[in-house]
N, C-alpha and C positions, 0 to 999 in steps of 0.2 A: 504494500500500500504506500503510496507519494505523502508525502510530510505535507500537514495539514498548510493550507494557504489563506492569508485572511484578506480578502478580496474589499479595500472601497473602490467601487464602483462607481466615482460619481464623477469624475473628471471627463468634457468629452475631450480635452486635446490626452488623455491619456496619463497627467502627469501623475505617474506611479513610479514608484521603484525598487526595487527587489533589497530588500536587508538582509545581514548576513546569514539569519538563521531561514532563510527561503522563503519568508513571508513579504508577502507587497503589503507598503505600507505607503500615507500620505504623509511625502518627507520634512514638509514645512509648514508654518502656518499661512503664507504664501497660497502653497497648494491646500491648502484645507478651504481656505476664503475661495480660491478658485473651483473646488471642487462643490461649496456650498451653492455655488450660484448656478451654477453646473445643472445639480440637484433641483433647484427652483425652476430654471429654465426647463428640464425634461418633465416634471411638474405641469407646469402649464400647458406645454405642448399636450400633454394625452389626458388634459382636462381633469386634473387631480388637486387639490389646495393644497392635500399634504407631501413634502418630501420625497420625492423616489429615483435610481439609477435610470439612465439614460439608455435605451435601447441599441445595439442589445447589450445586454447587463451582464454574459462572460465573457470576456475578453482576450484572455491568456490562452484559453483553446478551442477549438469547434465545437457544437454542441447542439442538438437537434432532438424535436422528438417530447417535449417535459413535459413531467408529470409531475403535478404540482399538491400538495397536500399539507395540511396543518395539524400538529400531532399535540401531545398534550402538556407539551414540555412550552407551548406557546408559542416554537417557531415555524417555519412557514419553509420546507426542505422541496426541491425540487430536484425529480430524479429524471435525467434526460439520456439518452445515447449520444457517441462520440465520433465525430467523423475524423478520419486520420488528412491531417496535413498534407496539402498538395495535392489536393483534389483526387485520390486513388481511387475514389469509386465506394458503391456501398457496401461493398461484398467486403469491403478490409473493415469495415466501424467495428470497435473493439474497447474495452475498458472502460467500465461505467463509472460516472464519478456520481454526488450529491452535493447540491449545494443549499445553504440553507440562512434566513434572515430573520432578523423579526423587528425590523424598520422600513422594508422594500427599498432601502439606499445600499448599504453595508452588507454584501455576501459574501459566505463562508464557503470554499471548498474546500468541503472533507477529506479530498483525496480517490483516490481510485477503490471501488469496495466489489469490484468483482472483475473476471476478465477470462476470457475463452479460454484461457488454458487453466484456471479450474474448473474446469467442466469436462470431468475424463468421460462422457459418455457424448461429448461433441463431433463435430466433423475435425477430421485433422486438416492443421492450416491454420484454425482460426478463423477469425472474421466472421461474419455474418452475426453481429449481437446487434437486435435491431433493438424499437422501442420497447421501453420497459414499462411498469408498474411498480406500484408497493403501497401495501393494505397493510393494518395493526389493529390483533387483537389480542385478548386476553396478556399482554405483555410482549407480545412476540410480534415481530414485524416480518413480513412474508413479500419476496421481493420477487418479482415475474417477470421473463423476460426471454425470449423467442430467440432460439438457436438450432440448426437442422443435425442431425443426426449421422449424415452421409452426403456424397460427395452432390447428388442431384438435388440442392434446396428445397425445390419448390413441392420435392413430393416425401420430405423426411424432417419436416419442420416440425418444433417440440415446443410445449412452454415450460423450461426451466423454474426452480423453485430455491430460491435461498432464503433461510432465514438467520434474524441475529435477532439480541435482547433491546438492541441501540439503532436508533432509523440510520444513523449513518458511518456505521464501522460492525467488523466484523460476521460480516455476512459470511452462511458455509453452505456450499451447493446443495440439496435434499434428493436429489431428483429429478422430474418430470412427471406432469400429470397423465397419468395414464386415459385411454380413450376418448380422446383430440382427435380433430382433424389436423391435417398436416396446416397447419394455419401460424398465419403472424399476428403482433401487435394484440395483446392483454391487455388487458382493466380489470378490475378485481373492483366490485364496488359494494359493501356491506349497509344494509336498510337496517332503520329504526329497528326491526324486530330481531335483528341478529344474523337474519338470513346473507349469505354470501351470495354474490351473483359473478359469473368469469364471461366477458364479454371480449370478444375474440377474432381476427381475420381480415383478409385483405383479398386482393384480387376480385374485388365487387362480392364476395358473400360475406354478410354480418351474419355472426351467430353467436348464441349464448347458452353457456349452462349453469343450473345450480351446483355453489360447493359445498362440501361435507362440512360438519365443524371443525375438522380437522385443517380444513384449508387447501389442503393438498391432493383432495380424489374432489370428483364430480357426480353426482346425483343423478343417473342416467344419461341418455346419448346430447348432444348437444340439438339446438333448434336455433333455427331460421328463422332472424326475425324478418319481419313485414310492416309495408311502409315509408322506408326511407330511400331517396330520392335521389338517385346517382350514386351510391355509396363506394366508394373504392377500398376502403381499411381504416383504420387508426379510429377505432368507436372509444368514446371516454366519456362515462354518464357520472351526472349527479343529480342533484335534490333538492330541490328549493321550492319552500310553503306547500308539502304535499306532492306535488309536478315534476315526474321523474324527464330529464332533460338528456338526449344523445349529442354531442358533437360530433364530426366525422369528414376528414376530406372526401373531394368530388374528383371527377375523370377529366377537367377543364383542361381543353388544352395547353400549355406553354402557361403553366401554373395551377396547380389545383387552387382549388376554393374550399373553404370550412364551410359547411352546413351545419343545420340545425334539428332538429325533431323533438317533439314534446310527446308525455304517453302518464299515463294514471297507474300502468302498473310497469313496472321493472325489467318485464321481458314483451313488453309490448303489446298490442301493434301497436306501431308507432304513427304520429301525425309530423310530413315534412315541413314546417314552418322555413324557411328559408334560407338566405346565406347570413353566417356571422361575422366571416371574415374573407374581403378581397381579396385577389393574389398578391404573395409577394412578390421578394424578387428572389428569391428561389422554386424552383419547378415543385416540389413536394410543399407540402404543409400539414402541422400534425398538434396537436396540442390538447388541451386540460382548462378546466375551470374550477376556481378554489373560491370562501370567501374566507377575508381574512380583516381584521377589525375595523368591521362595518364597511368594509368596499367588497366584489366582485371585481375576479380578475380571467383575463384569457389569456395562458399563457402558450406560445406558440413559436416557431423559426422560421428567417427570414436568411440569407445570403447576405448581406449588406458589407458584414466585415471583408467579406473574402472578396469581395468587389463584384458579386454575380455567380461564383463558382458555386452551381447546383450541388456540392457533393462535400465542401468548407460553409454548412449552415451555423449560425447563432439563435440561441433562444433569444425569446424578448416577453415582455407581458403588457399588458394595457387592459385599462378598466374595460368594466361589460357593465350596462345600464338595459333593467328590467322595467316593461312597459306594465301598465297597470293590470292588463290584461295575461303577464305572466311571460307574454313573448317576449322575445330579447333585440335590442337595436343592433345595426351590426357597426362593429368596431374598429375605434379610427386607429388608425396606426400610425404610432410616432416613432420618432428617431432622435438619432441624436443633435 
């Protein structure tokens, strides 16, 4: 695992600097006044009063894919995939890190808490560790995350299972959830009553099952849900006043789109409400919605650092604002 790194994020000319013991840190008070205003300026841009990092908000490496969640320690951790340097393509993204806040200015990264080669039941080679998840219950934190089995992907893909006591260290591989379709991209998303739900897949099929309490088997075959309107992969649901809510990229060309779908129960049918978020400037888009004290956020990636290069994305987040009626406006996207 990489030595913990304590990330302000608020400077947009970058003014960081690396200290001896490998944490970045704001070396002046210079740069703090600059990185203040920084903060205020990216603030206003994505229509927020309070304080927040300037998109996108990691900087030191590629990062795509987050999943965003608030646990009970108060912080607000987001767990995203890694794209390797130099645009190598997706089949190399490898080494999951976490990062995590509880200002939306100032991010922590954890460091690296998993990586193909703990995964003795992976493809050899490496690579292929796409979006992940991570759900916590009774103490335990259960981190998901899609890796194939053998050398032909698309027909030996697994959902991986590590669990730790800590949301952001010491994860140890478990397995894989037995009677899957060979499918990508997990959610894992647990309702008021206890019940687990594993929301699941790409290549245009959404499908879901229920999990055991155990977190780790699934409750019969998986199903198809019904209702959502272009769907391509990356399904990431939550909850809000009763209204179970899907996100999910589109098939758009020369950029997907995030859609939307609203549904009364968990595993649907679903109702397509429309798009929540325009294209970037990266070809993919994938992302999570969390709240977090008293705002609503969309967190999702964007190419912008790597100047365009579809395969060097950056996470970013920007508010999400619910219409009276429950549906959601679709969201402006700011920069730096």
């Amino acid at each position: 695992m990489s030595r913990l790194n304590t990330l302000a994020l608020l400077s947009v000319s970058g003014l960081l600097a690396l200290s001896t013991f490998g944490q970045l840190a704001v070396t002046s008070a210079a740069t703090a006044a600059s990185a203040a205003t920084a903060a205020s300026a990216a603030s206003a841009a994505s229509g927020l009063s309070a304080p927040r990092a300037a998109n996108p908000f990691i900087r030191h490496m590629y990062t795509a894919d987050p999943s965003a969640h608030v646990w009970e320690d108060g912080r607000l951790y987001v767990y995203p995939s890694t794209d390797v340097a130099g645009g190598r393509g997706y089949q190399k993204m490898d080494g999951y890190h976490v990062f995590s806040t509880d200002d939306m200015v100032h991010w922590t990264d954890h460091g690296e808490i998993l990586h193909s080669r703990d995964v003795d039941w992976g493809r050899k080679g490496g690579g292929y560790m796409w979006a992940p998840d991570c759900a916590y219950k009774e103490g335990t934190y259960y981190f998901y995350f899609p890796h194939p089995t053998g050398p032909n992907a698309r027909d030996s893909w697994k959902i991986g299972i590590a669990t730790s006591q800590s949301p952001a260290s010491g994860f140890k591989v478990q397995g894989y959830i037995e009677g899957l379709e060979p499918h990508i991209d997990p959610c894992v998303f647990i309702d008021e009553d206890g019940q687990a739900y594993l929301y699941y897949g790409g290549f245009g099929e959404p499908l879901v099952a229920k999990l055991k309490a155990n977190m780790v088997e699934v409750e019969g075959p998986s199903m198809r849900m019904h209702g959502l309107e272009d769907f391509r992969e990356g399904a990431f649901v939550f909850k809000r006043e009763g209204i179970y809510y899907m996100i999910y990229p589109d098939n758009t060309p020369r950029g997907h789109q995030m859609r939307y779908a609203m549904s009364e129960h968990p595993m649907g049918p679903w109702e397509h409400k429309g798009i929540l978020l325009d294209k970037t400037s990266s070809l993919t888009t994938h992302g999570s919605v969390v709240a977090y004290k008293g705002q609503w956020y969309l967190f999702y990636h964007n190419a912008d650092l790597s100047g365009g290069k579809v395969t060097n994305r950056s996470i970013c987040f920007d508010p999400v604002t619910f219409n009276a009626d429950g549906t959601m406006k679709q969201v402006v996207q700011s920069s730096q």
